[in-house]
TORFILO-368146 format. One record per residue: x, y, z of N, C-alpha, C, O in turn; residue in one letter. Coordinates in Angstrom, 3 decimals, decimal comma. Each point is the difference from the previous one (the first is absolute). Last residue first. Layout:
N
<gulum><n_u>X</n_u><n_v>Y</n_v><n_w>Z</n_w><ca_u>X</ca_u><ca_v>Y</ca_v><ca_w>Z</ca_w><c_u>X</c_u><c_v>Y</c_v><c_w>Z</c_w><o_u>X</o_u><o_v>Y</o_v><o_w>Z</o_w><type>A</type></gulum>
...
//
This chain:
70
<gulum><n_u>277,386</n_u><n_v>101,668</n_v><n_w>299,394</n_w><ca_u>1,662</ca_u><ca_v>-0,296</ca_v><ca_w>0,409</ca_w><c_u>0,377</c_u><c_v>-1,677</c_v><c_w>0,062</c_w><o_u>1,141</o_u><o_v>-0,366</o_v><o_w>0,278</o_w><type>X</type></gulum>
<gulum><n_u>-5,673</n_u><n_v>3,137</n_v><n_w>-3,017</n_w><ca_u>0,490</ca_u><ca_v>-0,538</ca_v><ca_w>1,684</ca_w><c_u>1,850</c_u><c_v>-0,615</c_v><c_w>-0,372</c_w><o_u>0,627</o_u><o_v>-0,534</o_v><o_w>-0,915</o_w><type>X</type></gulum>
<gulum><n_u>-3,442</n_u><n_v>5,536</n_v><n_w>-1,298</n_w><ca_u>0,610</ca_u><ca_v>-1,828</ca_v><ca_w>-0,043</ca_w><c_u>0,297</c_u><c_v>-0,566</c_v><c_w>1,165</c_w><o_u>0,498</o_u><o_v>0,529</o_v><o_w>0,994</o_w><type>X</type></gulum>
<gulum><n_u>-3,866</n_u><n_v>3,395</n_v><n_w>-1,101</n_w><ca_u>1,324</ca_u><ca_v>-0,381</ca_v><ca_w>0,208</ca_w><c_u>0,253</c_u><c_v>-1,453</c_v><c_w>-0,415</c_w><o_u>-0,505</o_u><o_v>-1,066</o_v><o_w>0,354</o_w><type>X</type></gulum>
<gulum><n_u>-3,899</n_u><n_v>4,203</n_v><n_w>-2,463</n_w><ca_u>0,558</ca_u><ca_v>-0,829</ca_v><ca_w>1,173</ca_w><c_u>1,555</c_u><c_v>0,236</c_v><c_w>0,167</c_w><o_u>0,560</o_u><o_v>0,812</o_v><o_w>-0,737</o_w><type>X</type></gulum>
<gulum><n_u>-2,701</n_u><n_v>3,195</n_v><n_w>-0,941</n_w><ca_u>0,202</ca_u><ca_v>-1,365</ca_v><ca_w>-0,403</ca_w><c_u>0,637</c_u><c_v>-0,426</c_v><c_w>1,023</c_w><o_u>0,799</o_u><o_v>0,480</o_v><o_w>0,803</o_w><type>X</type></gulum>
<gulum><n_u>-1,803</n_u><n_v>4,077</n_v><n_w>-0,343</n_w><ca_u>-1,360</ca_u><ca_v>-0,933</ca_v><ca_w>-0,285</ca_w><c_u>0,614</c_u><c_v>-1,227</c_v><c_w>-0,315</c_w><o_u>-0,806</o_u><o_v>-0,819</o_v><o_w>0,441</o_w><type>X</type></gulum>
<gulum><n_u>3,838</n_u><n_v>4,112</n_v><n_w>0,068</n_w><ca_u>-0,372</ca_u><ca_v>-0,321</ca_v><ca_w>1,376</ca_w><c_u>-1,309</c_u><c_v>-1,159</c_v><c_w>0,251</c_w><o_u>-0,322</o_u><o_v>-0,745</o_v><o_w>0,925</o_w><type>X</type></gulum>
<gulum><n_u>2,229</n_u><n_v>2,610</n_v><n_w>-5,521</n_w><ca_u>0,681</ca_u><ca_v>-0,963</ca_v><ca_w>0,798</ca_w><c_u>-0,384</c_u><c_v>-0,246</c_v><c_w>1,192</c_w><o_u>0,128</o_u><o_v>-1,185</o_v><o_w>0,306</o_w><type>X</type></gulum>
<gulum><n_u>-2,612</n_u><n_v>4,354</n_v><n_w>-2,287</n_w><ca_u>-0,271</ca_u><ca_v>-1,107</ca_v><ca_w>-0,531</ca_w><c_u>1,142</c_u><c_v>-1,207</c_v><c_w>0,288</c_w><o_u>-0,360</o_u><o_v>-1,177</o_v><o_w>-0,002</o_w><type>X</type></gulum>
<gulum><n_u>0,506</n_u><n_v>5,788</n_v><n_w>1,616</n_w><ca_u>-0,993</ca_u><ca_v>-0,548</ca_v><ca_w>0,137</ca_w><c_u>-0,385</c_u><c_v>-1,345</c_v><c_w>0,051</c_w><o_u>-0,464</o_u><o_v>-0,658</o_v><o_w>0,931</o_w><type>X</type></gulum>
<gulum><n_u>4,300</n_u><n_v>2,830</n_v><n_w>-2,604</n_w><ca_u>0,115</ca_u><ca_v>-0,052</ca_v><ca_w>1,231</ca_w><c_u>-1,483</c_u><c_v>-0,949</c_v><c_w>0,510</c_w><o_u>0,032</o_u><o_v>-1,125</o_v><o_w>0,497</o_w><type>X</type></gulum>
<gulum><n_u>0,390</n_u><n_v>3,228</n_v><n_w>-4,803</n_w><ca_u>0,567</ca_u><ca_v>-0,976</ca_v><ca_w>-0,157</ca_w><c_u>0,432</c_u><c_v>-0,806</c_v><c_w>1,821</c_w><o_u>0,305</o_u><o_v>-1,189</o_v><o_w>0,089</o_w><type>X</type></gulum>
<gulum><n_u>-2,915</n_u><n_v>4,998</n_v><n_w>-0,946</n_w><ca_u>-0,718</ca_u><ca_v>-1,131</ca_v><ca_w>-0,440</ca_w><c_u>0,735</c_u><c_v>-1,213</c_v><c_w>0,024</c_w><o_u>-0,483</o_u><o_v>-1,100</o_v><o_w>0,269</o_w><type>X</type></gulum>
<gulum><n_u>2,672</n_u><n_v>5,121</n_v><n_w>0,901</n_w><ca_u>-0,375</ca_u><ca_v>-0,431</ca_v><ca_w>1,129</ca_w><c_u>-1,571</c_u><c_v>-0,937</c_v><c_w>-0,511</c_w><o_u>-0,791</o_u><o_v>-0,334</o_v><o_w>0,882</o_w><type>X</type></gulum>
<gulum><n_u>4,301</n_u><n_v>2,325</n_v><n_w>-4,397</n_w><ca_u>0,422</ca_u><ca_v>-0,918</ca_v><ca_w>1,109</ca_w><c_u>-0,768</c_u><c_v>-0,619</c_v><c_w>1,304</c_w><o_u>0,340</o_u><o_v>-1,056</o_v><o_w>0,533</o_w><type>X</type></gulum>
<gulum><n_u>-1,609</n_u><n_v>3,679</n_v><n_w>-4,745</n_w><ca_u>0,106</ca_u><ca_v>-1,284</ca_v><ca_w>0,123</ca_w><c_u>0,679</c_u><c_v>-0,880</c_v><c_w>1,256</c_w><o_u>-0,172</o_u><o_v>-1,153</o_v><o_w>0,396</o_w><type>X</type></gulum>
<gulum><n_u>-0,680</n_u><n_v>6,011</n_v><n_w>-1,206</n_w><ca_u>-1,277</ca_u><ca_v>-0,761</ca_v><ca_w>0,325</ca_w><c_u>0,356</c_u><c_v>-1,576</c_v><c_w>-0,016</c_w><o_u>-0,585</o_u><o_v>-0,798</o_v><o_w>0,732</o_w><type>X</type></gulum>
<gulum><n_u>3,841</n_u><n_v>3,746</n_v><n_w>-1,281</n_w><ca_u>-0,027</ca_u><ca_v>0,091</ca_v><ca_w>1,409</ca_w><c_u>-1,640</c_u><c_v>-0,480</c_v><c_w>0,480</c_w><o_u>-0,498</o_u><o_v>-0,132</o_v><o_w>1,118</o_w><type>X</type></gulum>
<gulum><n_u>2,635</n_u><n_v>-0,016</n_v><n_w>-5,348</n_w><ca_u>0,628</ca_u><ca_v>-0,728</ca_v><ca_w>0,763</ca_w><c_u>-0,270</c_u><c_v>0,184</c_v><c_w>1,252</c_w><o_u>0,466</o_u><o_v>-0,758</o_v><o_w>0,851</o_w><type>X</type></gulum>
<gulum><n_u>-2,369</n_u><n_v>3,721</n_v><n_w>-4,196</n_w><ca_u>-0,253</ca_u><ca_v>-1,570</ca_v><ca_w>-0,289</ca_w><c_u>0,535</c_u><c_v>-1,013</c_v><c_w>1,301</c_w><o_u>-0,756</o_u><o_v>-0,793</o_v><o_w>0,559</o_w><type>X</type></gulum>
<gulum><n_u>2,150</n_u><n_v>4,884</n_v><n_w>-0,563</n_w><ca_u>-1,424</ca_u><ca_v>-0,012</ca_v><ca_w>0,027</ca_w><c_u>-0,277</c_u><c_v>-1,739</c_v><c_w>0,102</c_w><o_u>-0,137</o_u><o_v>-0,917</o_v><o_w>0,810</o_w><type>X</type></gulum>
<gulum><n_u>4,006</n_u><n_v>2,331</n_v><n_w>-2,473</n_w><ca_u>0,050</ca_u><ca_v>-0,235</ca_v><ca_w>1,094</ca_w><c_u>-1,177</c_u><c_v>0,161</c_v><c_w>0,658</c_w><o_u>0,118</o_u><o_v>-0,425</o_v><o_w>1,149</o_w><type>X</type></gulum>
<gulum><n_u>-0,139</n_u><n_v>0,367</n_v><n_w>-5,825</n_w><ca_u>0,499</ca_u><ca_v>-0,910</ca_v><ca_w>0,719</ca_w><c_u>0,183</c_u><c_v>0,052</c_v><c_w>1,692</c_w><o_u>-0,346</o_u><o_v>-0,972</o_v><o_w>0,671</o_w><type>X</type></gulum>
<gulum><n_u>-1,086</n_u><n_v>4,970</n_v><n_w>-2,947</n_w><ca_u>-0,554</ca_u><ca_v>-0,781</ca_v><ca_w>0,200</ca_w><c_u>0,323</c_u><c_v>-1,917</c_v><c_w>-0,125</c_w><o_u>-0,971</o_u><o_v>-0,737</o_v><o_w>0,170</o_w><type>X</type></gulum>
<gulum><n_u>4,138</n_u><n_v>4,244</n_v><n_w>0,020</n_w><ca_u>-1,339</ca_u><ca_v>0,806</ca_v><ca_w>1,232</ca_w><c_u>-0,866</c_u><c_v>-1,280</c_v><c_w>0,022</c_w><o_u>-0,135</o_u><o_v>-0,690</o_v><o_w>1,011</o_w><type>X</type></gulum>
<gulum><n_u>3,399</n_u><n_v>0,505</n_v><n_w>-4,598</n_w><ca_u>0,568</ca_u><ca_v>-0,167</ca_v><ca_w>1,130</ca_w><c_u>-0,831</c_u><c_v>-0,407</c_v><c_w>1,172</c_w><o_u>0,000</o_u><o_v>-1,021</o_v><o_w>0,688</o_w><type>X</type></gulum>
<gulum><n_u>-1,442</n_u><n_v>2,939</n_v><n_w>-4,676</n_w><ca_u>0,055</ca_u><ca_v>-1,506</ca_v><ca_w>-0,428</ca_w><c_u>0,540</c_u><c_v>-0,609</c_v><c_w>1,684</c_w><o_u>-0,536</o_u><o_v>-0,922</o_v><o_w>0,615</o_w><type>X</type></gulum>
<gulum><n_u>0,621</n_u><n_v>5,377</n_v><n_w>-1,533</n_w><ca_u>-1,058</ca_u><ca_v>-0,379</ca_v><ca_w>0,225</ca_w><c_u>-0,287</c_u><c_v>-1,250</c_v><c_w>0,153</c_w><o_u>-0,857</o_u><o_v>-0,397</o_v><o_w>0,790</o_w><type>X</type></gulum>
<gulum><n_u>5,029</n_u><n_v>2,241</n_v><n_w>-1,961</n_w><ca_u>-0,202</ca_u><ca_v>0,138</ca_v><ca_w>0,854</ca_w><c_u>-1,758</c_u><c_v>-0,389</c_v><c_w>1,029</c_w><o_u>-0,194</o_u><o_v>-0,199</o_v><o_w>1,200</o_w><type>X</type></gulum>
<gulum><n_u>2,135</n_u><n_v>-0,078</n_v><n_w>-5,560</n_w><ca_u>0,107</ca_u><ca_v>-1,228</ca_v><ca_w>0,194</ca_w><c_u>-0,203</c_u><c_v>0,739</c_v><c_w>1,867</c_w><o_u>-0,312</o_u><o_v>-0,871</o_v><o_w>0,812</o_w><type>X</type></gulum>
<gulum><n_u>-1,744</n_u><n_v>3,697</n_v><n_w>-3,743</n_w><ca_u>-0,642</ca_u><ca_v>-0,999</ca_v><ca_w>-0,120</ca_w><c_u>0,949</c_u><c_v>-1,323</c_v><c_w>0,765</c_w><o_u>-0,652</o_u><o_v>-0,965</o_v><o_w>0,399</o_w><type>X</type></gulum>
<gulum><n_u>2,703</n_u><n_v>5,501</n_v><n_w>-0,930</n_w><ca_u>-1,217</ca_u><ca_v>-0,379</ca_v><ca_w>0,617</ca_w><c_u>-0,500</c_u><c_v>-0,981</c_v><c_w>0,259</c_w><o_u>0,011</o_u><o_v>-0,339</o_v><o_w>1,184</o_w><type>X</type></gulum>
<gulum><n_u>3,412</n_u><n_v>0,980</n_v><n_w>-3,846</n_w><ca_u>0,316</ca_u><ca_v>-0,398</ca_v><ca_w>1,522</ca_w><c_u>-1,221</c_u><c_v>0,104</c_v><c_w>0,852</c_w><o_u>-0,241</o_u><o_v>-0,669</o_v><o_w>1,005</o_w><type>X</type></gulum>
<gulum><n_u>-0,231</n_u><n_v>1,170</n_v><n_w>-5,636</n_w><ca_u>0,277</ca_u><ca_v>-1,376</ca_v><ca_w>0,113</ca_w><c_u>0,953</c_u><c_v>-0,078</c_v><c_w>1,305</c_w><o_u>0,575</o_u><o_v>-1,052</o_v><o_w>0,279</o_w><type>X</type></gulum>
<gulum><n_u>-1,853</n_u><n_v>5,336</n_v><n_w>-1,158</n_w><ca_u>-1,245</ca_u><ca_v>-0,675</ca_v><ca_w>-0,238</ca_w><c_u>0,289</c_u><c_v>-2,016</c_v><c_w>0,361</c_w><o_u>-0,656</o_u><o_v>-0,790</o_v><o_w>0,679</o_w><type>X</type></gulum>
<gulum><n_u>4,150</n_u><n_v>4,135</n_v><n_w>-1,711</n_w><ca_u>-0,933</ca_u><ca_v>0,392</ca_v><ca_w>1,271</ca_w><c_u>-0,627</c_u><c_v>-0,999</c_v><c_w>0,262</c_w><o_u>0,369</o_u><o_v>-0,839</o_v><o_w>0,821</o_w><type>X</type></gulum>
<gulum><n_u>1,106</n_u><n_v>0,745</n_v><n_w>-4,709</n_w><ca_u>1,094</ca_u><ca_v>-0,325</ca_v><ca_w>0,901</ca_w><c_u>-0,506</c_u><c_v>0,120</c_v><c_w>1,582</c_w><o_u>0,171</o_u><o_v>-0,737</o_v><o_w>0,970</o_w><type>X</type></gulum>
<gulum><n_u>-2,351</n_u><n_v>2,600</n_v><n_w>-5,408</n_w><ca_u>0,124</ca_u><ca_v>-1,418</ca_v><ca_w>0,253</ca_w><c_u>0,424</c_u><c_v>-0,710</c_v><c_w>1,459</c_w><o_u>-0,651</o_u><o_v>-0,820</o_v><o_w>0,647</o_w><type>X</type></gulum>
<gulum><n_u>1,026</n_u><n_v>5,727</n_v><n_w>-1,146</n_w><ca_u>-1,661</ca_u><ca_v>-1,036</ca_v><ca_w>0,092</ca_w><c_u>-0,174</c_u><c_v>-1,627</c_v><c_w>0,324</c_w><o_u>-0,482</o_u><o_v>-0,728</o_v><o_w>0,868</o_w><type>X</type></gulum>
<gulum><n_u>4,802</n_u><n_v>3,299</n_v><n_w>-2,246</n_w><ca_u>-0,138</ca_u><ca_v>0,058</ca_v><ca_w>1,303</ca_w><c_u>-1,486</c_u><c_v>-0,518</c_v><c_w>0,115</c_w><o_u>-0,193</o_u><o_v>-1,049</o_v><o_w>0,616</o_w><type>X</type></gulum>
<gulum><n_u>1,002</n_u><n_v>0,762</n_v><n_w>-4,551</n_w><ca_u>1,023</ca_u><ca_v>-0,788</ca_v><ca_w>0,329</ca_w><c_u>-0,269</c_u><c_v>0,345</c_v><c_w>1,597</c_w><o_u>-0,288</o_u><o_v>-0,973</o_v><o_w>0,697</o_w><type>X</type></gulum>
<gulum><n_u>-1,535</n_u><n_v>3,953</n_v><n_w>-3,213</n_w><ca_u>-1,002</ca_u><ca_v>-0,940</ca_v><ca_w>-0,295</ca_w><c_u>0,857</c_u><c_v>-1,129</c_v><c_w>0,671</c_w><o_u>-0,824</o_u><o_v>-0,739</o_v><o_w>0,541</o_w><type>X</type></gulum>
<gulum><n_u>2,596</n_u><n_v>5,217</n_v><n_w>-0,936</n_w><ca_u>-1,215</ca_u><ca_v>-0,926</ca_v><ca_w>0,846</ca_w><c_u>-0,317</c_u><c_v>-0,799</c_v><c_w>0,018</c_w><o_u>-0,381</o_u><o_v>-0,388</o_v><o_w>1,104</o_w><type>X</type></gulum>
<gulum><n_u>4,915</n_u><n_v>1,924</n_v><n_w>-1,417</n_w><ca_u>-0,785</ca_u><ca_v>-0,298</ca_v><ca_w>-1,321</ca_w><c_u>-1,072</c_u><c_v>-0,869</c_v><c_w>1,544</c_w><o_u>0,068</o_u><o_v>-0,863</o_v><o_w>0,875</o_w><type>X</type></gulum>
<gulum><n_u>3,583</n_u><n_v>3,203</n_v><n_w>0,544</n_w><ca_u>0,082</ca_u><ca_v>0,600</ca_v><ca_w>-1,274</ca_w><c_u>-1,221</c_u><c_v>-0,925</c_v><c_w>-1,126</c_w><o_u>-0,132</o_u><o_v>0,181</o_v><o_w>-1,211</o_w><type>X</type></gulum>
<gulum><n_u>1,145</n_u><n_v>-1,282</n_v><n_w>5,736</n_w><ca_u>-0,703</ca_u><ca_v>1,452</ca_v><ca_w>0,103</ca_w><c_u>0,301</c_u><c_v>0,578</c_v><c_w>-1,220</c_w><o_u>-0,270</o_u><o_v>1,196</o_v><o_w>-0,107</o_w><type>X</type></gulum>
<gulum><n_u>2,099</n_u><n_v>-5,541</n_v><n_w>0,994</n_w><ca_u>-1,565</ca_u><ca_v>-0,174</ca_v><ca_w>-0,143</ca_w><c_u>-0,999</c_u><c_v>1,577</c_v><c_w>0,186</c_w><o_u>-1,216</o_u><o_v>0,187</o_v><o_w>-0,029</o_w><type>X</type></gulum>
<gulum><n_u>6,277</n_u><n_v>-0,669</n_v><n_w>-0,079</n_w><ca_u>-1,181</ca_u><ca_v>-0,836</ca_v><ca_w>-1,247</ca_w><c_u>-1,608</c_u><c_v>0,400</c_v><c_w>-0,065</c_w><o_u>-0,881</o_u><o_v>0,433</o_v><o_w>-0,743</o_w><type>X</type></gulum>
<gulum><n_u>3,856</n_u><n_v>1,445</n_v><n_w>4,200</n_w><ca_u>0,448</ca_u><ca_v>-0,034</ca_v><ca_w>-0,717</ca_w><c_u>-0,769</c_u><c_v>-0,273</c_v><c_w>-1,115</c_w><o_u>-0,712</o_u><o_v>0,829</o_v><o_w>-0,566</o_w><type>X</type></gulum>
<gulum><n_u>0,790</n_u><n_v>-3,633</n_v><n_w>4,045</n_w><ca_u>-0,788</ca_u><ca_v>1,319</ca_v><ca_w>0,824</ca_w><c_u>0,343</c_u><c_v>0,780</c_v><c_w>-1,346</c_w><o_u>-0,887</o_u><o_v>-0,567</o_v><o_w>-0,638</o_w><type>X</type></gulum>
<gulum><n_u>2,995</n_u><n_v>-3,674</n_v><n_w>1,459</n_w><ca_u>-1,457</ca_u><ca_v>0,254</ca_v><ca_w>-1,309</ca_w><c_u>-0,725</c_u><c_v>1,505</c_v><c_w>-0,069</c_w><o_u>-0,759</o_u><o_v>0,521</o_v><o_w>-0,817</o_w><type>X</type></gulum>
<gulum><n_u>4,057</n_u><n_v>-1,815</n_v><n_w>4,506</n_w><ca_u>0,681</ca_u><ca_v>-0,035</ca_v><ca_w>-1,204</ca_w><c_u>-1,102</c_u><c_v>-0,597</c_v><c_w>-0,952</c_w><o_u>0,435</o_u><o_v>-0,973</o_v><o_w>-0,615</o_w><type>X</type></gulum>
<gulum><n_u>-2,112</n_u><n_v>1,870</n_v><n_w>4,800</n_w><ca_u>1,433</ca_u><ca_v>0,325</ca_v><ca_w>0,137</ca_w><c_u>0,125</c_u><c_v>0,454</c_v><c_w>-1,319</c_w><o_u>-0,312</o_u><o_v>1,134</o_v><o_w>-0,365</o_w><type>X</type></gulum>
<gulum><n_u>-3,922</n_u><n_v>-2,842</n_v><n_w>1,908</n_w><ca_u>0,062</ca_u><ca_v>1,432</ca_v><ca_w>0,555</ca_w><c_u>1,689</c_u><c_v>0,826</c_v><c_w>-0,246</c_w><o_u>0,334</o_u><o_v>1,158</o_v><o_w>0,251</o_w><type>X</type></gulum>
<gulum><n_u>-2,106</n_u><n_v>-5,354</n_v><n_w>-2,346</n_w><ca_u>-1,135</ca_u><ca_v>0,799</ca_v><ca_w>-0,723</ca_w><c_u>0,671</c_u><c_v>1,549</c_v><c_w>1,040</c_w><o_u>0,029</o_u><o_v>1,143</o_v><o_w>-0,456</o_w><type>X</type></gulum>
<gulum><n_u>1,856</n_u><n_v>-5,352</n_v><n_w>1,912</n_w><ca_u>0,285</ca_u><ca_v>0,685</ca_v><ca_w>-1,735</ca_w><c_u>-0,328</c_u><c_v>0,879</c_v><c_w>-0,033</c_w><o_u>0,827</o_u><o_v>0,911</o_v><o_w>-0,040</o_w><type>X</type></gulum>
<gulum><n_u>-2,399</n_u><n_v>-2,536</n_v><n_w>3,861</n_w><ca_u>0,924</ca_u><ca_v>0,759</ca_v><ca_w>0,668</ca_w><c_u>0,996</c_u><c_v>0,064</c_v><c_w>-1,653</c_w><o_u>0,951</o_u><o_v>0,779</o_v><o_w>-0,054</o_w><type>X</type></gulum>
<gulum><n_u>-4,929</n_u><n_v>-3,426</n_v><n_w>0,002</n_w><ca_u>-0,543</ca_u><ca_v>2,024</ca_v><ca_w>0,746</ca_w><c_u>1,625</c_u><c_v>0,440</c_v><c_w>0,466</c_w><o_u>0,111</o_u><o_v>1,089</o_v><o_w>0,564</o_w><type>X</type></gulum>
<gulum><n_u>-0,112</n_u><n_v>-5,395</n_v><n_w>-2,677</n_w><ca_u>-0,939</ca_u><ca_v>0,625</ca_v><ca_w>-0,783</ca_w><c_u>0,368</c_u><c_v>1,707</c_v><c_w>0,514</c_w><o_u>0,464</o_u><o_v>1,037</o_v><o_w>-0,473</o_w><type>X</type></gulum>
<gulum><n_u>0,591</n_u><n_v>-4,434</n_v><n_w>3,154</n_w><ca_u>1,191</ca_u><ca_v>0,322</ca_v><ca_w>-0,763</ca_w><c_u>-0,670</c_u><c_v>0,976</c_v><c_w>-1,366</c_w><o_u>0,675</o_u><o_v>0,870</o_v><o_w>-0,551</o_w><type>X</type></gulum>
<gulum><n_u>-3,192</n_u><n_v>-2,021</n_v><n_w>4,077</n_w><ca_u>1,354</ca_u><ca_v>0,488</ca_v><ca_w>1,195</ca_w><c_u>0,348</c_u><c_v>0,422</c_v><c_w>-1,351</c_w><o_u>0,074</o_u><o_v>1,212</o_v><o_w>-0,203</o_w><type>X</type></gulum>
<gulum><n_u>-2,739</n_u><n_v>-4,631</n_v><n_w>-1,292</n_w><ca_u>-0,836</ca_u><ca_v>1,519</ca_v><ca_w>0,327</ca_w><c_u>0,866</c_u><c_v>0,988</c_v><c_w>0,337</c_w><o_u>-0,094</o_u><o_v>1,014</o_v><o_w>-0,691</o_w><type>X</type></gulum>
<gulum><n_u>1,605</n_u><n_v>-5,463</n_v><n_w>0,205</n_w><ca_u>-0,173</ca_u><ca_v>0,685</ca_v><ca_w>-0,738</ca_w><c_u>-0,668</c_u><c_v>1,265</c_v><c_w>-0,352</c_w><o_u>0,154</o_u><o_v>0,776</o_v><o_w>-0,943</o_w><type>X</type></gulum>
<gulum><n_u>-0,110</n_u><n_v>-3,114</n_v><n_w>4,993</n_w><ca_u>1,687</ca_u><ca_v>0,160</ca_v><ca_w>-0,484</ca_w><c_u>-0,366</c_u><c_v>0,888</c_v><c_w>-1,261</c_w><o_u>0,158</o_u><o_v>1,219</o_v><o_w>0,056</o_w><type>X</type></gulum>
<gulum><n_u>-3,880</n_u><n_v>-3,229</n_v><n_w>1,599</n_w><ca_u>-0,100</ca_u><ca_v>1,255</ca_v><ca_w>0,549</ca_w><c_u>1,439</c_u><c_v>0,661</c_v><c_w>-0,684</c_w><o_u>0,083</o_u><o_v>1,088</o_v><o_w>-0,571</o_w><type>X</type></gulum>
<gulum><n_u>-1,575</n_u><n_v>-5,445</n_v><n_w>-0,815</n_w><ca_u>-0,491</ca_u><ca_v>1,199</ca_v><ca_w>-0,357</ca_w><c_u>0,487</c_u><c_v>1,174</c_v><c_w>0,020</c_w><o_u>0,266</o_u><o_v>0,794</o_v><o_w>-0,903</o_w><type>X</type></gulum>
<gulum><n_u>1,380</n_u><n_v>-4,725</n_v><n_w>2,858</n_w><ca_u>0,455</ca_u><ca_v>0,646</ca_v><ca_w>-1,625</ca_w><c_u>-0,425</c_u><c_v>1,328</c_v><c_w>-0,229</c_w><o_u>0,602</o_u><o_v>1,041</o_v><o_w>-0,265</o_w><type>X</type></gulum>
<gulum><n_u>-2,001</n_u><n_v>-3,373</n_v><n_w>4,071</n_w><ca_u>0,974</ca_u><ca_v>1,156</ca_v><ca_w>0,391</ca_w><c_u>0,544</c_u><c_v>0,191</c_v><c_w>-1,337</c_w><o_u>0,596</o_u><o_v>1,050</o_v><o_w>-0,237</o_w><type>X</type></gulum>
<gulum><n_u>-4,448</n_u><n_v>-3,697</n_v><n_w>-0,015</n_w><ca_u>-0,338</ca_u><ca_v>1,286</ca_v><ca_w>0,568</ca_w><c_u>1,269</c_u><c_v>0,817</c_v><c_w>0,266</c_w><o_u>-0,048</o_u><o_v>1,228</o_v><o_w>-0,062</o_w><type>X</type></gulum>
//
């Protein structure tokens, strides 16, 4: 998840510096380019989605199992 995001940071802060340039001279490249920060940004949203349902099942279900005896 912090790959992700790193790479997102680094994606959106190309796309706003030094691609800025490129990618406004040929659409279809800014589309592309866009588009595939979109989506890992989504990808992001919903992992952490994900993670914020899994953790308190995962809480749950440890509290349910016995304890080893000592």
């Amino acid at each position: 998840m912090f790959w992700l995001t790193l790479a997102l940071l680094s994606l959106w802060f190309a796309g706003g510096s030094f691609l800025k340039a490129h990618l406004a001279s040929a659409p279809v490249a800014f589309l592309l380019y866009w588009s595939a920060v979109t989506l890992l940004a989504l990808a992001i949203i919903l992992l952490a989605g994900y993670d914020m349902l899994r953790v308190p099942r995962e809480l749950r279900q440890e509290h349910r199992l016995p304890k080893s005896p000592r």
